[in-house]
C-alpha positions as CSV (number, residue, x, y, z in Angstrom):
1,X,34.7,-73.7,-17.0
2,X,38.2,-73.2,-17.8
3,X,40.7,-74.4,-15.6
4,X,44.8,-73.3,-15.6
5,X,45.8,-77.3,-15.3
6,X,43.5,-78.3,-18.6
7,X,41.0,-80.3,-15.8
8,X,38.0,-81.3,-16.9
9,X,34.8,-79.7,-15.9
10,X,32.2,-81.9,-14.5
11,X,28.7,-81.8,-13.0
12,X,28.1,-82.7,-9.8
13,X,29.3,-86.2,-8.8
14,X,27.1,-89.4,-9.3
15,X,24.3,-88.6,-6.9
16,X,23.3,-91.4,-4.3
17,X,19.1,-91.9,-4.0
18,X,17.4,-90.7,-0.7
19,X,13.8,-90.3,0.0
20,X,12.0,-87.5,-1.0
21,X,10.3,-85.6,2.4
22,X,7.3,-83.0,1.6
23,X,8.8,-80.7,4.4
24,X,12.8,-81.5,5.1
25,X,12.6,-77.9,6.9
26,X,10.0,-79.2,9.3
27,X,10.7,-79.8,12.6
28,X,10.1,-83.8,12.7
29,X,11.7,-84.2,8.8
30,X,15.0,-82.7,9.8
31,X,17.1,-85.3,11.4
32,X,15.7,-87.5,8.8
33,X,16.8,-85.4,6.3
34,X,20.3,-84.6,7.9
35,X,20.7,-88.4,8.5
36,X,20.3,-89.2,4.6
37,X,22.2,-86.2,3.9
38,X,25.5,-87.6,5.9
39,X,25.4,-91.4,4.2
40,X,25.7,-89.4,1.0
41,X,28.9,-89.1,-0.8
42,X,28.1,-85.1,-1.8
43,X,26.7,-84.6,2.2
44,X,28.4,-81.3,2.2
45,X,27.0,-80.1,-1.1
46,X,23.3,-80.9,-0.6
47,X,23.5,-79.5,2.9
48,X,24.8,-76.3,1.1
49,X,21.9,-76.5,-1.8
50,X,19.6,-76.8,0.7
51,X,20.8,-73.6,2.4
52,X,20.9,-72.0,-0.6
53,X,16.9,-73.2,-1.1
54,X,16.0,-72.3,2.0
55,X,17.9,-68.7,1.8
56,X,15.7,-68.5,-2.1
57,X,12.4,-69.7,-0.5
58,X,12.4,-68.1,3.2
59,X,11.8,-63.7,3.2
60,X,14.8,-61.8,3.9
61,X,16.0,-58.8,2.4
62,X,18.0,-59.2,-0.5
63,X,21.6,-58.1,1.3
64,X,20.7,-61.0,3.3
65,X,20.0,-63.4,1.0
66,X,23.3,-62.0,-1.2
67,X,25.3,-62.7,2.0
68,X,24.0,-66.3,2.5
69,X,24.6,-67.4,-0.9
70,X,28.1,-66.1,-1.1
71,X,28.7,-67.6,3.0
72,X,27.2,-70.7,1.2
73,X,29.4,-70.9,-1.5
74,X,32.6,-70.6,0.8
75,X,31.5,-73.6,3.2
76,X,30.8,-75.4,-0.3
77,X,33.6,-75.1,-1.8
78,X,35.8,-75.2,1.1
79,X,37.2,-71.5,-0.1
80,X,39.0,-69.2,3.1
81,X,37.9,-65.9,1.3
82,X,35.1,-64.9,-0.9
83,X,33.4,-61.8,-2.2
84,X,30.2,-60.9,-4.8
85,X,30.8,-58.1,-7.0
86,X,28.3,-56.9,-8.9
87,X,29.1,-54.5,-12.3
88,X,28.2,-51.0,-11.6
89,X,28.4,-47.5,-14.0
90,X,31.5,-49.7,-16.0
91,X,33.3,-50.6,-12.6
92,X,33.5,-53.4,-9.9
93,X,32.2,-53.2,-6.5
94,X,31.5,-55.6,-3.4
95,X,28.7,-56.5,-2.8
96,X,29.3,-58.8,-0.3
97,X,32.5,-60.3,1.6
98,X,33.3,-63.1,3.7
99,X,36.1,-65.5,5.1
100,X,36.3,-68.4,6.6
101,X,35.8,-69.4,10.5
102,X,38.5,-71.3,10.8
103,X,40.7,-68.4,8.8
104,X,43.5,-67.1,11.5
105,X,43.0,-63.4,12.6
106,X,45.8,-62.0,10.5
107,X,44.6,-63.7,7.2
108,X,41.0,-61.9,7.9
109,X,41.9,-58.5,6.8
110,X,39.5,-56.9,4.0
111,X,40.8,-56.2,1.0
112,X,41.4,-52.7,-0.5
113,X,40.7,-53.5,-4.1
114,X,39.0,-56.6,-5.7
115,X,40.9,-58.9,-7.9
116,X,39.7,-57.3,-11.2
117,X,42.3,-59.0,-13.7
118,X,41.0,-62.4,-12.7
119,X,37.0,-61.6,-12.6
120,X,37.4,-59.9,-16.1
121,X,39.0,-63.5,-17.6
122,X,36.1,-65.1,-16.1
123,X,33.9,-62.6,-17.9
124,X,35.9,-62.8,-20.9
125,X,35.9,-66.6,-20.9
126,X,32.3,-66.8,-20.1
127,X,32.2,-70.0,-18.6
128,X,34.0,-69.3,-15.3
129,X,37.8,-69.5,-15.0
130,X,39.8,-71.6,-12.0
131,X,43.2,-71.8,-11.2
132,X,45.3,-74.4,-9.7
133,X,47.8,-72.1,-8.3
134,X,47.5,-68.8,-9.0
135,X,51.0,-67.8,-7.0
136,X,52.7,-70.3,-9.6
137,X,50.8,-69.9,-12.8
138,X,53.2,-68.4,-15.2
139,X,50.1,-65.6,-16.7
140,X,49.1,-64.5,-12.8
141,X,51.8,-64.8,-10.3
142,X,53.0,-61.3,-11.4
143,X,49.4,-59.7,-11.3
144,X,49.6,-57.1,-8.7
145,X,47.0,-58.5,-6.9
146,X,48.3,-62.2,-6.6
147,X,51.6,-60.8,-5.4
148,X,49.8,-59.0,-2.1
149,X,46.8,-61.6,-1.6
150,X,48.9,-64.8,-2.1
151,X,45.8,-66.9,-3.1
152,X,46.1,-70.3,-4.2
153,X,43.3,-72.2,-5.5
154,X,41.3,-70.1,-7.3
155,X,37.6,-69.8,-8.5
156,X,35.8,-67.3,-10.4
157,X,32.2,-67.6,-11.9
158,X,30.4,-64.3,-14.1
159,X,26.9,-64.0,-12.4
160,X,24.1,-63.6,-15.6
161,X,20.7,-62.8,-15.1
162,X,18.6,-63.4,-18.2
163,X,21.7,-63.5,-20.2
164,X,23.2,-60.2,-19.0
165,X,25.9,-60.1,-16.6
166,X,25.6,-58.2,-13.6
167,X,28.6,-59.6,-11.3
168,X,31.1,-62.2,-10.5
169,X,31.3,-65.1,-8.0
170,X,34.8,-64.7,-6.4
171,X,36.6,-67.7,-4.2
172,X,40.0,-68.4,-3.4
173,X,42.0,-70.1,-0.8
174,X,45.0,-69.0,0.6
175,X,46.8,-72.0,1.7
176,X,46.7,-75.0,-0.9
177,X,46.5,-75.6,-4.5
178,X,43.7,-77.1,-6.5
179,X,41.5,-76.9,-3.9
180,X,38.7,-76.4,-6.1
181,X,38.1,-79.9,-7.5
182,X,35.3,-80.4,-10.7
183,X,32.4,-81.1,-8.2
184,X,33.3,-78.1,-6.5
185,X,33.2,-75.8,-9.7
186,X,29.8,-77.3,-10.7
187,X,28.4,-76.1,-7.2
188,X,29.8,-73.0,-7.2
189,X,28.2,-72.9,-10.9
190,X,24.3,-74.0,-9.3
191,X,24.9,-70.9,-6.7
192,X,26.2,-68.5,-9.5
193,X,22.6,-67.6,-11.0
194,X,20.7,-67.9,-7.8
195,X,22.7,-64.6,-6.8
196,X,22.3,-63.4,-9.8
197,X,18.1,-63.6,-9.2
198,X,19.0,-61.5,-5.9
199,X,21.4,-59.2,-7.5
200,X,18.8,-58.3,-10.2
201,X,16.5,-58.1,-7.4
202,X,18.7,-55.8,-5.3
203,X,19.6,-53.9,-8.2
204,X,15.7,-53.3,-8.7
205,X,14.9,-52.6,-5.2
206,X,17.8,-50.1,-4.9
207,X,16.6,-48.8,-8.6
208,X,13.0,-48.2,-6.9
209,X,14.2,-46.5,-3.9
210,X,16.1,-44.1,-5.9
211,X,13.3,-43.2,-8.0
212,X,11.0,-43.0,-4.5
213,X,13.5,-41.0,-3.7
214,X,13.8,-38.8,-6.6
215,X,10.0,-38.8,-6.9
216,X,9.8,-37.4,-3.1
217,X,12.4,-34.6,-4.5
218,X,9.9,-33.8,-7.3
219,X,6.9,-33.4,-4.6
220,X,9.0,-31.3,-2.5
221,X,10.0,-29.2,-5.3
222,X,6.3,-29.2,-6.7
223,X,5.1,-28.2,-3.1
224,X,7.7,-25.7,-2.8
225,X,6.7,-24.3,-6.4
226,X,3.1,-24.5,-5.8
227,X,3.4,-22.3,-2.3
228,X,5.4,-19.9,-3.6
229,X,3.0,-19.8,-6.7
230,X,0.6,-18.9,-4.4
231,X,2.2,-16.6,-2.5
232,X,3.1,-15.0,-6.2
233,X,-0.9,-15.4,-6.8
234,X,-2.2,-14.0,-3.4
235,X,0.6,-10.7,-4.0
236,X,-0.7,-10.7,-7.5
237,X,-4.0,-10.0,-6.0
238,X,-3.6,-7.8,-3.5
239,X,-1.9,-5.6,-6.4
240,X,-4.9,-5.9,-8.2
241,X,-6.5,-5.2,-5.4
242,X,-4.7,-1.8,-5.0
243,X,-4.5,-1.1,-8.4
244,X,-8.4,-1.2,-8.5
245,X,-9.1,0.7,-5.2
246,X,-7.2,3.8,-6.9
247,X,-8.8,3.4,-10.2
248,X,-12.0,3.2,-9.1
249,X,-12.0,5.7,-6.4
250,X,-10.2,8.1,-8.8
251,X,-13.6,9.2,-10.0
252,X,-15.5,9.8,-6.6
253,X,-12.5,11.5,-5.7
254,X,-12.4,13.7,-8.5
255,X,-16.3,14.5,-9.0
256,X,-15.8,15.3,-5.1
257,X,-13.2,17.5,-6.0
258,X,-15.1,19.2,-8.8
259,X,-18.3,19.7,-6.6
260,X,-16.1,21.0,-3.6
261,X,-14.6,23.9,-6.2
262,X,-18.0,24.5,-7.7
263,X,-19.2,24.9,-4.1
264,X,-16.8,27.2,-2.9
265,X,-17.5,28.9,-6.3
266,X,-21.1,29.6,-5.5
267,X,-20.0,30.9,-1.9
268,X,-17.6,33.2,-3.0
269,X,-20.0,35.3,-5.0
270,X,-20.6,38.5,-3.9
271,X,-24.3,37.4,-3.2
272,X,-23.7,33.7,-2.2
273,X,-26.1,31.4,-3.5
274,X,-26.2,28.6,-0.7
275,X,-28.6,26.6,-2.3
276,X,-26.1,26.0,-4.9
277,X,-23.3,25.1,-2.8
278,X,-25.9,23.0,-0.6
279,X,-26.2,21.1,-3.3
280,X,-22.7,20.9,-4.1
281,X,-22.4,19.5,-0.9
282,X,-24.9,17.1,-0.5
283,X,-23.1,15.8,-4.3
284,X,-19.5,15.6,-1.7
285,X,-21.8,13.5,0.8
286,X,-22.9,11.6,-1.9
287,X,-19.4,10.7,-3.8
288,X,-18.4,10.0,-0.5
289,X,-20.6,7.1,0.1
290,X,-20.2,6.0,-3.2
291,X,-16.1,5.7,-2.6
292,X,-16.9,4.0,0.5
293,X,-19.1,1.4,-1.3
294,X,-17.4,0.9,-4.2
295,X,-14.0,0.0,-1.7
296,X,-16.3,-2.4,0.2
297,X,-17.2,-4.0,-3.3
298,X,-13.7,-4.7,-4.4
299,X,-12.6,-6.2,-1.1
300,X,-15.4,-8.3,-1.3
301,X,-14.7,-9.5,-5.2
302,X,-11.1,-9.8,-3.8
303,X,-12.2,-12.3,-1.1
304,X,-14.9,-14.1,-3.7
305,X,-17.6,-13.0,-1.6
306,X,-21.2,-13.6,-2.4
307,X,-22.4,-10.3,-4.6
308,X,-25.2,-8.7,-2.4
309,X,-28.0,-8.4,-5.0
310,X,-31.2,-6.1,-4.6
311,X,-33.9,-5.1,-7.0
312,X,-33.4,-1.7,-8.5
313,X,-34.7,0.4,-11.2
314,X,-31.5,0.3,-14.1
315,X,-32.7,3.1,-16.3
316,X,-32.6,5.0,-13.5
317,X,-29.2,3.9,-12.0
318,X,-27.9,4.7,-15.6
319,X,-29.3,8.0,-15.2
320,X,-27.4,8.7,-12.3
321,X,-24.5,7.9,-13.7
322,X,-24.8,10.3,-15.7
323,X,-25.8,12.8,-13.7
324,X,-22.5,11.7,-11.5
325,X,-20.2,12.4,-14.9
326,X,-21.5,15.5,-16.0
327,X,-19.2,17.8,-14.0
328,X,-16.0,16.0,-15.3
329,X,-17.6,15.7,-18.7
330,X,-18.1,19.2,-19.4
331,X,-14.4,20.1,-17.6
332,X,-13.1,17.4,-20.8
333,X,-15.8,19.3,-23.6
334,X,-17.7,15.8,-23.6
335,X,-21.0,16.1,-24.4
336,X,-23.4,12.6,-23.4
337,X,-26.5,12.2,-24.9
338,X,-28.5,9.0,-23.0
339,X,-31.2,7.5,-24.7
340,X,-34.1,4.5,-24.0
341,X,-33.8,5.3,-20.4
342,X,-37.0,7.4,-19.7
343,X,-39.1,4.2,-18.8
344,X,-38.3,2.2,-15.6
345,X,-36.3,-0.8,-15.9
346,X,-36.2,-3.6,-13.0
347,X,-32.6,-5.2,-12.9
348,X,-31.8,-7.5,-9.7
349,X,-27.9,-7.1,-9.1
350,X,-25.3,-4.2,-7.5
351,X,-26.2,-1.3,-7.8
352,X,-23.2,0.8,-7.1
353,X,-21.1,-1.8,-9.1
354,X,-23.1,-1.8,-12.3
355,X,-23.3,2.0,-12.3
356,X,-19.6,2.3,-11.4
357,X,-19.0,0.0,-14.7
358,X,-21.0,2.1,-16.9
359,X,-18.8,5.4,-15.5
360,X,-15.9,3.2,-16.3
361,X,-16.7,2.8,-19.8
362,X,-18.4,7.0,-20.1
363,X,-14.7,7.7,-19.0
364,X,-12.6,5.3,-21.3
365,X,-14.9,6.7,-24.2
366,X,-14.3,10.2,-23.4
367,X,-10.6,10.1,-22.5
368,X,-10.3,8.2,-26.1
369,X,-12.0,11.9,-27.6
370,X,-8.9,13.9,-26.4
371,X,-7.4,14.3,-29.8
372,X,-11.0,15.3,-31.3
373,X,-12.4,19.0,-31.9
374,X,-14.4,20.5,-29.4
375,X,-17.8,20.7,-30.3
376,X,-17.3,16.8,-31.8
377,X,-16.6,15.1,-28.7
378,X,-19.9,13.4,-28.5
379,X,-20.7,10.1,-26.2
380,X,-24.4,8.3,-26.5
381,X,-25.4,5.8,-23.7
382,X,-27.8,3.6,-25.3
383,X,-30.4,1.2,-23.1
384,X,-32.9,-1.0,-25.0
385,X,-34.9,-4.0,-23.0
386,X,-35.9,-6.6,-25.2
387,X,-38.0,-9.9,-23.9
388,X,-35.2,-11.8,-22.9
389,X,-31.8,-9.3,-22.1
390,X,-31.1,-5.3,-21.7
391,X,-28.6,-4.3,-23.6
392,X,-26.7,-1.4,-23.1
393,X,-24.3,0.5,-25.7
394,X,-22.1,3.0,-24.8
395,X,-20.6,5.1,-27.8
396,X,-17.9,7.3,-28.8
397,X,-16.3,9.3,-32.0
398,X,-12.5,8.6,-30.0
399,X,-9.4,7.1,-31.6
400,X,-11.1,4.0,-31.5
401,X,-8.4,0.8,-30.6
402,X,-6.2,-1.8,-32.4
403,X,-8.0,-5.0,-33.3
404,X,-4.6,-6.7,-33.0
405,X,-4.7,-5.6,-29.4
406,X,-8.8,-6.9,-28.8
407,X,-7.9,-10.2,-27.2
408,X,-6.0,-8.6,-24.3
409,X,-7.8,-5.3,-23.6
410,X,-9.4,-7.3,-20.9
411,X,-6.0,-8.4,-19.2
412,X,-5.8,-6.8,-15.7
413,X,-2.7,-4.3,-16.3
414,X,-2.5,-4.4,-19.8
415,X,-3.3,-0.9,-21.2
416,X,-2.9,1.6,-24.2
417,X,-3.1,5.0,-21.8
418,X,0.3,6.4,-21.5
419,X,-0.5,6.9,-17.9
420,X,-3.6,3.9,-17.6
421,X,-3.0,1.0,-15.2
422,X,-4.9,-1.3,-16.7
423,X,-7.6,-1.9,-14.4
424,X,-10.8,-0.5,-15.8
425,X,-12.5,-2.6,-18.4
426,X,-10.6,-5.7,-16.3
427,X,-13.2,-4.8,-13.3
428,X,-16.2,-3.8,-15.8
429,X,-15.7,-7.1,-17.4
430,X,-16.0,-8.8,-13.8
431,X,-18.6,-6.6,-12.9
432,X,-21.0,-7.6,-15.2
433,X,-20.2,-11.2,-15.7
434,X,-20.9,-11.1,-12.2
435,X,-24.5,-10.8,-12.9
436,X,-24.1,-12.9,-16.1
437,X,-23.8,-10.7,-18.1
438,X,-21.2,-10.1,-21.3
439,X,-19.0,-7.1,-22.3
440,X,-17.9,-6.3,-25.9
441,X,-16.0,-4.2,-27.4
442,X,-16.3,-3.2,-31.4
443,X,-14.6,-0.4,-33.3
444,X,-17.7,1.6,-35.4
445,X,-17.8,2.0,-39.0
446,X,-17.8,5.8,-38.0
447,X,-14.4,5.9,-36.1
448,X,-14.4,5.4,-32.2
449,X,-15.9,2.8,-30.6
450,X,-18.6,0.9,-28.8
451,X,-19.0,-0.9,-26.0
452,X,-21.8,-3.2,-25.3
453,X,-23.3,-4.7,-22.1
454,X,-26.1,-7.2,-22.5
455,X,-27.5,-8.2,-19.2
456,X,-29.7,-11.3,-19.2
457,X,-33.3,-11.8,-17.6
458,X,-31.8,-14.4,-15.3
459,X,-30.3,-11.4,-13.6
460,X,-33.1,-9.3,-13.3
């Protein structure tokens, strides 16, 4: 402690012995304890450690606790004015005020600005700093806020919690010089790092709710994110959704409008052959129904419905399919050739959905033939059952594909077409690892390529 007069620091005066009590906040020990408190010389200062204990030891928050200390420290020390500042982001703010009760009115005005010079020669001298006088010491009586406060006596302690500072006990008094006697310094010196204990614990608590509070920011963003991904996912779907409809309705529609021409074809011969356009028609009805189920398919993939599964014969399903394709074949030149399908072939699964993969595939291979000779385009659909799969090859003489490009010709959307969309080996892949299954695609040592679908017995 450095004092402007040279006065030596001191401790607290000589104690005088008093009887312990377990309890002096109990009920029955606190007379007792008041009574041996007033035969003492330093009456005032115990009964102001022992409000500073009992502010430490009882709960309260720690503004509270910041408040009773500093109030402690000003009945202590017998200050009129008194404030706790606490180092913040480089600068000095309040923490907590008070003033005296026995301060007139007009002296009890809050201050504007804290006395800054004097806490940072505290800091700067460690060890506290006191004035006698500040009005008439020679280094302070021209510091701007001397000259509007007027203080007197003069007290400053730096507040340390485990060794770093964090504030500054503040007291003055506005009346008389060296008010703030040896004894008096050494209390205010005891109270100094019990604020500092709340300070750090206030600094901690206001550290946490700021992180709560950042942290509840980060949720609310994170919610926020997460709905609008899924409002991005749920769009994303119904896209695909739409996307898939017209792809895989594209070919009903077509062989429908291929069997409509040939129909009116076969009526508009000079002797009409109805049984040919009869059939034509019944191939309409039949497209028709196929459209309809294959819409009812996607919605339900869509939704992550349940497949309906039923037994059915899969050589013959595959025969259909071709049958289905043969019209739009021979309009492209494509000439299919389907072997290993003459014997039945029980598969449990979708029907309409398998054989609408398979058409997916017949189509991909012959649209990849554009480029080749007529009389060359050539597509074999290939079904061999083994003990324990059926395996399925579908293959072409086409342009064949970029192995650079394998790993995303599943991506839904990604395509190589000039006018694809992306959507049909996305849904054929689905398709059949809906029923287990696996779909592969390898270029042949030939040119073109082929396309594989091996279909476990535990779908069958």
């Amino acid at each position: 402690m450095t004092n402007e007069l040279d006065d030596a620091c001191s401790t607290l005066a000589a104690r005088t012995p008093w009887k312990s009590l377990a309890d002096p906040s109990d009920a029955e020990a606190g007379p007792a304890f008041d009574e041996l408190v007033s035969q003492s010389r330093l009456s005032v200062d115990m009964r102001v450690l022992r409000d500073v204990s009992r502010a430490m030891a009882h709960e309260a928050s720690p503004a509270t606790r910041v408040a009773t200390l500093l109030e402690s420290a000003l009945r202590g020390a017998a200050a009129t004015w008194g404030v706790i500042a606490v180092l913040r982001d480089g600068g000095w703010e309040a923490a907590a005020v008070a003033t005296a009760a026995n301060v007139p009115h007009a002296e009890r005005r809050p201050v504007d600005r804290l006395p800054v010079p004097i806490i940072a020669a505290a800091v700067h001298l460690r060890n506290g700093l006191v004035l006698h006088d500040a009005c008439a010491a020679d280094h302070w009586r021209t510091d701007d806020y001397v000259r509007r406060r007027k203080p007197r006596s003069v007290i400053c302690m730096p507040i340390r919690c485990n060794g770093e500072l964090i504030g500054a006990l503040y007291l003055e008094h506005g009346d008389l010089p060296g008010r703030f006697t040896p004894a008096k310094a050494a209390l205010v010196e005891i109270i100094a790092p019990h604020a500092g204990c709340v300070l750090e614990n206030l600094r901690l608590r206001d550290e946490l709710d700021a992180q709560r509070t950042r942290l509840d920011s980060v949720e609310a963003a994170m919610r926020e994110t997460q709905a609008e991904m899924d409002r991005t996912s749920r769009l994303t779907a119904y896209g695909e959704l739409a996307a898939s409809i017209v792809h895989e309705v594209a070919q009903p529609i077509t062989a429908i409008d291929t069997s409509a021409r040939a129909g009116l074809k076969w009526l508009d011969r000079g002797a009409p052959n109805i049984e040919a356009a009869r059939e034509m028609l019944a191939h309409i009805c039949a497209c028709t129904v196929r459209a309809r189920t294959i819409i009812g398919a996607l919605r339900a993939r869509a939704r992550r419905a349940a497949p309906v599964c039923a037994v059915f014969d899969l050589a013959d399903a595959l025969r259909e399919a071709a049958e289905i394709l043969e019209s739009t074949l021979d309009a492209m030149k494509v000439n299919l050739r389907v072997d290993g399908c003459a014997s039945a072939i029980p598969m449990r699964g979708e029907r309409v959905s398998l054989q609408q993969a398979i058409i997916s595939l017949l189509m991909n291979g012959a649209e990849s033939m554009i480029g080749t000779p007529d009389g060359k385009r050539v597509i074999v659909l290939t079904c061999e059952s083994a003990r324990n799969l059926v395996r399925i090859r579908i293959d072409d003489n086409g342009d064949g594909f970029d192995p650079q490009l394998a790993e995303r010709l599943f991506e839904p959307l990604f395509t190589t077409k000039p006018h694809g969309m992306g959507m049909g080996l996305a849904i054929c892949k689905s398709i059949v690892e809906a029923h287990h299954g696996q779909l592969d695609l390898a270029p042949r040592e030939q040119g073109g390529t082929r396309a594989t679908v091996t279909l476990p017995v535990a779908s069958m």
